[in-house]
Structures are given as C-alpha cells and as structure tokens.
N, C-alpha and C positions, 0 to 999 in steps of 0.2 A: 373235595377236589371237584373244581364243576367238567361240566362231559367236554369243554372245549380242549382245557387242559389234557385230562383225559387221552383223548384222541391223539392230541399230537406227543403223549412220551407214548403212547399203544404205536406214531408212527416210525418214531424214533425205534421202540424195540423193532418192528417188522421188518426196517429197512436192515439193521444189526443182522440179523436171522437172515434176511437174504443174500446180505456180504458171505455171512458163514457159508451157508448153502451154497452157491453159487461157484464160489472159490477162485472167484474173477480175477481178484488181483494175487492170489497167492498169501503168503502168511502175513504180510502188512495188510490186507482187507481183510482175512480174518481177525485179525488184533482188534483192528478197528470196529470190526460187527462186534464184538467181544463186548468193547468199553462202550458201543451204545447200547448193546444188552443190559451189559452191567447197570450205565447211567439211566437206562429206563426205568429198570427194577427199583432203583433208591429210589429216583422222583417220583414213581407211583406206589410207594408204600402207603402212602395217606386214602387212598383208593382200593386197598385188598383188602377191605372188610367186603367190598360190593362183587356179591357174584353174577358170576356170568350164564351163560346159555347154560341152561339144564344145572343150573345150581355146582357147576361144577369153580373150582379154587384157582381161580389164570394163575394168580401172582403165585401161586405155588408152581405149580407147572412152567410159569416164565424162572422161575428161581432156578427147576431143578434145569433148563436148557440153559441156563447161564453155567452152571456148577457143571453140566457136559462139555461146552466149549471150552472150559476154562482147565479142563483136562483132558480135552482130546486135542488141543493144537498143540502141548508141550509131546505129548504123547505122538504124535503125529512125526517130531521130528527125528522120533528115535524109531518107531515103528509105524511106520506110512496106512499102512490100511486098519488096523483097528483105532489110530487114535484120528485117521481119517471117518472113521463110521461112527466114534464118538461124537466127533464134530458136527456130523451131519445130523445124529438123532437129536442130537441138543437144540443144532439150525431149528429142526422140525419141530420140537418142541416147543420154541421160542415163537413159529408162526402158528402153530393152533392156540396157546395161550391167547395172542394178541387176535387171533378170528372171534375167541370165545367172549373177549372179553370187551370187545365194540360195543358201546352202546346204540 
C-alpha cells in the first residue's frame, strides 16, 4: 500500500475516532465514526504488517478500538455511562493507533 493511500484510510479512521469521541451528533455520529473505523481497518489490512512508532502493532490497537465502539454504543443504550466509557476508550484507542501509525 503506498504512504499516499496510507494516509488517507489513517484519515478516514481518525476522523471515525473523533465522531466517537466527541459525540457531536449523538448516536447517528457515533454509528457513523463506527463504519469509518470499521472501513478503515478493512482498507488497511494490506498495510499491518508495517509497524509503527516504537515498533508498536496500530492495526491491532485500531482493531481492538473498533471492537470497543462496537460494544459500547449498543451498550450505551441500555446502560449510559459504562457503554458511554467503552465508546470513549475505543474513540481513544482508534486516535493513538492512527498518531502511531503516520508515516
């Protein structure tokens, strides 16, 4: 995968992450940060063999912040603040992956 590509599904997940985070628009922006999470993580599989800063695993780290969102907004709707701190650590999760893994 060359660094241009790259770059821009690392923008797509970041922007995802900061929907989550944020919680601007409520549960339709977090959906939405969800499936560009999700769609980053598929379009950059050809790319996690390459590590990042300090040798550390993004696409894994971006994985396991998709697999928090994707249980902290179901969760969220039944129980507001733990499946609200899932969603968040995932968000979180989702933006140091994507800081780690800029070339």
């Amino acid at each position: 995968m060359s660094e241009s590509k790259l770059r821009a599904v690392l923008l797509v997940a970041g922007a995802g992450s900061v929907l989550v985070l944020v919680n601007l628009f409520g549960l339709t922006g977090s959906l939405v940060g969800l499936a560009a999470m999700a769609a980053a993580l598929v379009a950059a599989r050809g790319a996690r063999s390459r590590r990042g800063v300090a040798e550390v695993d993004w696409w894994k780290l971006l994985g396991a912040g998709v697999v928090l969102v994707g249980v902290g907004i179901p969760a969220g709707l039944v129980l507001e603040t733990p499946g609200g701190l899932l969603a968040g650590v995932g968000g979180a999760l989702g933006v140091i992956a994507v800081a780690l893994a800029l070339p």
